[in-house]
PDB file of the backbone (N, CA, C, O) and the ligand in Angstrom, with CONECT records:
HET     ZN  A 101       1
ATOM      1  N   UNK A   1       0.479  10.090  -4.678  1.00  0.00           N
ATOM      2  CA  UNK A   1       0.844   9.122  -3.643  1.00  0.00           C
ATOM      3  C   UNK A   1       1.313   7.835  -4.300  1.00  0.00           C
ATOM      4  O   UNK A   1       0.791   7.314  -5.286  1.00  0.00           O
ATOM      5  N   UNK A   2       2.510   7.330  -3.534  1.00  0.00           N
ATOM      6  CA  UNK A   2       2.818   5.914  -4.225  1.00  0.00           C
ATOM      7  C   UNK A   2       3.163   5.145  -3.454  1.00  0.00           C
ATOM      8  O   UNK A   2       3.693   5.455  -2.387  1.00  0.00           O
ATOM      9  N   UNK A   3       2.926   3.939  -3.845  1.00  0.00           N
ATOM     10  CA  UNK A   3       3.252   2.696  -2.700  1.00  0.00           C
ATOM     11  C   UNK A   3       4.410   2.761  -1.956  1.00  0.00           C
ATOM     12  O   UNK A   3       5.253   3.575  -2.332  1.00  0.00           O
ATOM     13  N   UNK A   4       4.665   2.020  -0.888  1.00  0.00           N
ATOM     14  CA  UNK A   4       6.275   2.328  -0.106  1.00  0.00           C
ATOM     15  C   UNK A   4       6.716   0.988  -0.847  1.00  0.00           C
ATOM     16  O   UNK A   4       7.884   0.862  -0.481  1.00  0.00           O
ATOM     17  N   UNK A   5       6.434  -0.034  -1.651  1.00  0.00           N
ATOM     18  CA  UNK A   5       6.857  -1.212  -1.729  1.00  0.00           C
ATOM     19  C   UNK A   5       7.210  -1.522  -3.522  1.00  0.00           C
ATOM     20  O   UNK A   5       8.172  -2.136  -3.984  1.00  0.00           O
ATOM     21  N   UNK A   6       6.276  -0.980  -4.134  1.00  0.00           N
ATOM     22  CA  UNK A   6       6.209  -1.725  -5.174  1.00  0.00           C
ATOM     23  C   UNK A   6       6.542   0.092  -6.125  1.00  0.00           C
ATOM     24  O   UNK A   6       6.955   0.205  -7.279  1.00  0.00           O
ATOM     25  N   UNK A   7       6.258   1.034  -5.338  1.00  0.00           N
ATOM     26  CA  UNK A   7       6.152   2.489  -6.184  1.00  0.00           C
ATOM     27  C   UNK A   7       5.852   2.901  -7.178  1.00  0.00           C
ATOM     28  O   UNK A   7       6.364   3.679  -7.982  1.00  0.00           O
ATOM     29  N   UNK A   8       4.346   1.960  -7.088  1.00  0.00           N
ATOM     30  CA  UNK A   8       3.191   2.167  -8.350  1.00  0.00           C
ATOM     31  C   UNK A   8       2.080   3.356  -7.412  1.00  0.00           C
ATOM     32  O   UNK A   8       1.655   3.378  -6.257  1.00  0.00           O
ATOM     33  N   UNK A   9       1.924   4.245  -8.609  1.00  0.00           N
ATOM     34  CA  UNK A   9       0.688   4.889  -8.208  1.00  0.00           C
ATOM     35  C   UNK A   9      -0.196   4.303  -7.386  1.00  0.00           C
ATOM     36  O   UNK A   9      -0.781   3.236  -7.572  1.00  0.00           O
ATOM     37  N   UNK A  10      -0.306   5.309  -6.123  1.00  0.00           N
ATOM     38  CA  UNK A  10      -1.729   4.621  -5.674  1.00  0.00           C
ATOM     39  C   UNK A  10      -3.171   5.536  -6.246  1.00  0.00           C
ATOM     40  O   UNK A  10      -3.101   6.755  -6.091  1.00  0.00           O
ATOM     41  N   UNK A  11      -4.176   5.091  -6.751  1.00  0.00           N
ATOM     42  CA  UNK A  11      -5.391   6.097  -7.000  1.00  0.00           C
ATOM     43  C   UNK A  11      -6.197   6.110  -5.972  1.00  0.00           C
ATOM     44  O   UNK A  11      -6.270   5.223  -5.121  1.00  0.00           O
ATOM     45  N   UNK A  12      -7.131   7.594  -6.033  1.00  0.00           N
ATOM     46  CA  UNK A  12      -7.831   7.613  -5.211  1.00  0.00           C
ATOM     47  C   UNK A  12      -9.597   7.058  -5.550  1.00  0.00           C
ATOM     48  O   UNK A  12      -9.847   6.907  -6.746  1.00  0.00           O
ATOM     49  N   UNK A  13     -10.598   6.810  -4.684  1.00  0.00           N
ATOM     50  CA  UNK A  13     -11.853   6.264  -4.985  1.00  0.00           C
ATOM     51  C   UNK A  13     -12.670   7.189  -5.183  1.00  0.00           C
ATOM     52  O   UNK A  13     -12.426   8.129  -4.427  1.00  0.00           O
ATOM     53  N   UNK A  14     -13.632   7.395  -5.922  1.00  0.00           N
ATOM     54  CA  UNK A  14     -14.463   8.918  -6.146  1.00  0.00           C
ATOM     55  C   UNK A  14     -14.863   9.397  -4.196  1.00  0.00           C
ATOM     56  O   UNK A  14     -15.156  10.532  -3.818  1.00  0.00           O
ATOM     57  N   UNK A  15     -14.773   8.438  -3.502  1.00  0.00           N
ATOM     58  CA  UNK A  15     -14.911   9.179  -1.958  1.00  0.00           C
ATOM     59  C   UNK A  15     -13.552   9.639  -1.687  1.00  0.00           C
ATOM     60  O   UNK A  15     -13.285   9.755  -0.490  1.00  0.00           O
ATOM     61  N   UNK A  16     -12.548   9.954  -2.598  1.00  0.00           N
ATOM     62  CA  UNK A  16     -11.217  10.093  -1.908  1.00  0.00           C
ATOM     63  C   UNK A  16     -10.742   9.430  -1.102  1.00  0.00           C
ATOM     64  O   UNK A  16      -9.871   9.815  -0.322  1.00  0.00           O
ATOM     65  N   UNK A  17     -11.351   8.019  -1.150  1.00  0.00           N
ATOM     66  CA  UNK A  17     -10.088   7.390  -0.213  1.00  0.00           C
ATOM     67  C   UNK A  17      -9.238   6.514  -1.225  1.00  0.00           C
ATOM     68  O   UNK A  17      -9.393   6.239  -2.415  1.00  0.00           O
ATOM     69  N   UNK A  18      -8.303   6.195  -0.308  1.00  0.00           N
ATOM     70  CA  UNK A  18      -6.909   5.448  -0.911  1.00  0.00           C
ATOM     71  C   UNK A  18      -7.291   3.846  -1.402  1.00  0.00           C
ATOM     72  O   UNK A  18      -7.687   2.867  -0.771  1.00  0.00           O
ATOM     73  N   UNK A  19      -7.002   4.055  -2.696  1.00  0.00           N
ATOM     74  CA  UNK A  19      -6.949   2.258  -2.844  1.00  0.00           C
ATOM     75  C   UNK A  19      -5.494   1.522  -2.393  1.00  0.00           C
ATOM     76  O   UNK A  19      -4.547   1.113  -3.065  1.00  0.00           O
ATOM     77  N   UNK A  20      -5.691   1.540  -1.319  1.00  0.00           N
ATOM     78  CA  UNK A  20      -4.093   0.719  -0.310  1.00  0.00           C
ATOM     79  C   UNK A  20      -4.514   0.851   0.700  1.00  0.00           C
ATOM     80  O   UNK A  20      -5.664   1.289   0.749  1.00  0.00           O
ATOM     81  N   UNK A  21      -3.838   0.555   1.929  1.00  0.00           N
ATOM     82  CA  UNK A  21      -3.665   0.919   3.632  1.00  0.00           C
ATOM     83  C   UNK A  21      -2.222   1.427   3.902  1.00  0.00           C
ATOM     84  O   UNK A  21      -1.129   1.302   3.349  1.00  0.00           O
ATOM     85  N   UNK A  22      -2.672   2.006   4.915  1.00  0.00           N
ATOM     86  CA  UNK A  22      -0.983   2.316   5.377  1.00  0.00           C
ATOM     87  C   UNK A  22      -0.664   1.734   6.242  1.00  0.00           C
ATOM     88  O   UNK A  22      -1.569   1.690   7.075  1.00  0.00           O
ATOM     89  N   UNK A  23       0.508   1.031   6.640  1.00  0.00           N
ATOM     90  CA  UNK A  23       1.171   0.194   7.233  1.00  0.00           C
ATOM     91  C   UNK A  23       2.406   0.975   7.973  1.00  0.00           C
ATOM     92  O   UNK A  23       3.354   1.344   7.280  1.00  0.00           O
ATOM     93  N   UNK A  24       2.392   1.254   9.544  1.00  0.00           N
ATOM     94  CA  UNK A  24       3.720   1.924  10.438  1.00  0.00           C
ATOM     95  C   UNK A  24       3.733   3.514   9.594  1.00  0.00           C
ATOM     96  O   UNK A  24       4.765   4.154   9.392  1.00  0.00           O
ATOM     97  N   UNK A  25       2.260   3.978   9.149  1.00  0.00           N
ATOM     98  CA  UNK A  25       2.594   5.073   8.308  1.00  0.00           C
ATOM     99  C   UNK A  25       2.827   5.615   7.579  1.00  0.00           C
ATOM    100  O   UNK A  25       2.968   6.830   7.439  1.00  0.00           O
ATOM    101  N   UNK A  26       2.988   4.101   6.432  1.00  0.00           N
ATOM    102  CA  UNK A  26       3.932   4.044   5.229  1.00  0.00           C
ATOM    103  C   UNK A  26       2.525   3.593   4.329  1.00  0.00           C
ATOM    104  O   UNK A  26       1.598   2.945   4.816  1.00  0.00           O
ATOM    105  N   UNK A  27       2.581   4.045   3.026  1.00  0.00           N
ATOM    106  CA  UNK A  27       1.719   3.471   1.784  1.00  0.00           C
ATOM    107  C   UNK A  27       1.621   1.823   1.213  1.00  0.00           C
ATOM    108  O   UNK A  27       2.430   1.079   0.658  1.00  0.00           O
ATOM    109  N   UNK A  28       0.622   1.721   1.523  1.00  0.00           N
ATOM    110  CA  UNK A  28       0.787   0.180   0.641  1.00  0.00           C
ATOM    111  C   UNK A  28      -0.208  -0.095  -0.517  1.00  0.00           C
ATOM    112  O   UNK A  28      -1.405  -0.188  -0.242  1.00  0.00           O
ATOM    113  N   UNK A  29       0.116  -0.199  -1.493  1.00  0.00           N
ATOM    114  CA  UNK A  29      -1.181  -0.621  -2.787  1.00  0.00           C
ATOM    115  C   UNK A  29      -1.863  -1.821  -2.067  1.00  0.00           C
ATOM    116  O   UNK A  29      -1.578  -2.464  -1.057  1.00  0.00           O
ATOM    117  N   UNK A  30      -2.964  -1.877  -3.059  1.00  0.00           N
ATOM    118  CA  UNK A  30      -3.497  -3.252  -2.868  1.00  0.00           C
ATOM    119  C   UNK A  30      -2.975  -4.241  -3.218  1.00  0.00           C
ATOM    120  O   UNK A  30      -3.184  -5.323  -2.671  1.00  0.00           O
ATOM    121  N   UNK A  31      -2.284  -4.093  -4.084  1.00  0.00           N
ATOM    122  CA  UNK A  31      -1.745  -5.166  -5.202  1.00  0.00           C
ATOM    123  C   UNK A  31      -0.693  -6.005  -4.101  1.00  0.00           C
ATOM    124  O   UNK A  31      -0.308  -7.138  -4.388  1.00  0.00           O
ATOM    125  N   UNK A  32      -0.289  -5.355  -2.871  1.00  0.00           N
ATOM    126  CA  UNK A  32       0.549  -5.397  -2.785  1.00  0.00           C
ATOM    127  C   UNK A  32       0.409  -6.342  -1.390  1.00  0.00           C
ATOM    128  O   UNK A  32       0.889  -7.421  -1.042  1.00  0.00           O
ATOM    129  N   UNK A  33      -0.595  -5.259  -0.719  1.00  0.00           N
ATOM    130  CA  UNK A  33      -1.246  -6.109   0.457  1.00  0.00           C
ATOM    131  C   UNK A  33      -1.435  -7.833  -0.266  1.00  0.00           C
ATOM    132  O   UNK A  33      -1.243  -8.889   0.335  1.00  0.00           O
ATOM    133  N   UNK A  34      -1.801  -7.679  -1.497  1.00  0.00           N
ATOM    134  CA  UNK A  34      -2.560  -8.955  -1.551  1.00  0.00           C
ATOM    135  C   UNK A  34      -1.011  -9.993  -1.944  1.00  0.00           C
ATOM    136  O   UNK A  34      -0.860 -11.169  -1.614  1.00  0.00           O
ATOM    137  N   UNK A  35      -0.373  -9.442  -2.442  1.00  0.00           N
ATOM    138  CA  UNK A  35       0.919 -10.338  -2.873  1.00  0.00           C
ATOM    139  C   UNK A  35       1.635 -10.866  -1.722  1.00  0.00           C
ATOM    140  O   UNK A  35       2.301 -11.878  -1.941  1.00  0.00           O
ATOM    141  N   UNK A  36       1.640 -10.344  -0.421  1.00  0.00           N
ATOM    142  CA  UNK A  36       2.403 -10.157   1.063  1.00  0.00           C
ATOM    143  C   UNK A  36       1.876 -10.505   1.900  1.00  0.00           C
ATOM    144  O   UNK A  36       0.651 -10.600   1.833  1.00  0.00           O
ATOM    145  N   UNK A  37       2.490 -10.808   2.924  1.00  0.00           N
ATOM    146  CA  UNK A  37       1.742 -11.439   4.250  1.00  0.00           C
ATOM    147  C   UNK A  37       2.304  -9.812   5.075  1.00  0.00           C
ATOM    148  O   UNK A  37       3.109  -8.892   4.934  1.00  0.00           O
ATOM    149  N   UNK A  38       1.556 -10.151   5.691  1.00  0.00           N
ATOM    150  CA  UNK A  38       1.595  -9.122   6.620  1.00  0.00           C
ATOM    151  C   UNK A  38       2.807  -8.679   7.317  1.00  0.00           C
ATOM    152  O   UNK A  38       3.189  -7.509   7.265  1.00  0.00           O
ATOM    153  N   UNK A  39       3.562  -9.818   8.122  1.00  0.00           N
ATOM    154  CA  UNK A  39       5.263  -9.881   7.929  1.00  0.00           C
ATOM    155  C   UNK A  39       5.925  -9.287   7.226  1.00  0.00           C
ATOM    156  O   UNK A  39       6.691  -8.449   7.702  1.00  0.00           O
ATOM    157  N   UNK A  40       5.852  -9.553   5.614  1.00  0.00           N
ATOM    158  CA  UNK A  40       6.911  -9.559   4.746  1.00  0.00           C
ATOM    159  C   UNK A  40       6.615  -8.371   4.491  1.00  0.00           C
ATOM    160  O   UNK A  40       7.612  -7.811   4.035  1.00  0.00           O
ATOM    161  N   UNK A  41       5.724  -7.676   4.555  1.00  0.00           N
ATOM    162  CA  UNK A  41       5.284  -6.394   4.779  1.00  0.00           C
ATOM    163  C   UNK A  41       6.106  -5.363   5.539  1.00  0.00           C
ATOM    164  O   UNK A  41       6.702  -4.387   5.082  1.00  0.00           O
ATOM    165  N   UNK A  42       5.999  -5.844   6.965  1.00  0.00           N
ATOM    166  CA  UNK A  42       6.573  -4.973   7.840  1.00  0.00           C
ATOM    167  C   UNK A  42       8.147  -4.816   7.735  1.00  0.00           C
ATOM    168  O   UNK A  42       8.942  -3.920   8.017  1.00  0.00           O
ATOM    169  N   UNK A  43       8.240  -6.123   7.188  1.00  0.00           N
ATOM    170  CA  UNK A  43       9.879  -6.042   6.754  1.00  0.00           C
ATOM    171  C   UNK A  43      10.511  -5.306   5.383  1.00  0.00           C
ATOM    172  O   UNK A  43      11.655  -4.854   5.337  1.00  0.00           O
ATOM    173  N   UNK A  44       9.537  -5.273   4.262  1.00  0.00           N
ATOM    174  CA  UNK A  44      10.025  -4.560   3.466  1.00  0.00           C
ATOM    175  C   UNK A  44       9.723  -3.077   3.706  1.00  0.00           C
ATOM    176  O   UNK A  44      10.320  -2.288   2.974  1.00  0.00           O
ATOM    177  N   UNK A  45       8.742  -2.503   4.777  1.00  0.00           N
ATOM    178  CA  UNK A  45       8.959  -1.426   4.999  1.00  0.00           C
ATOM    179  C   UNK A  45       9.887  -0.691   5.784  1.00  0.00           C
ATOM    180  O   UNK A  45       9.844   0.539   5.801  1.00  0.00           O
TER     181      UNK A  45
HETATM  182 ZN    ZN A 101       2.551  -1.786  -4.099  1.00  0.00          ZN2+
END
């Protein structure tokens, strides 16, 4: 799995979940959430 934004690996957490959220469906790292407003988000997706 890879980010929709930045298309760095996303890894998973030993519970298998995603280190990101998905946004309209789409992948987002953390790195990425944290660099972005929520906006600039929806727009680069
Ligand atoms: Zn990213």
């Amino acid at each position: 799995m890879r980010c929709s934004i930045c298309d760095q690996k996303i890894e998973l957490t030993f519970l298998d979940k995603i280190k990101g959220t998905y946004i309209k469906k789409k992948l987002v790292c953390r790195v990425c959430q944290q660099k972005y407003k929520k906006e600039e988000l929806l727009q680069k997706i």
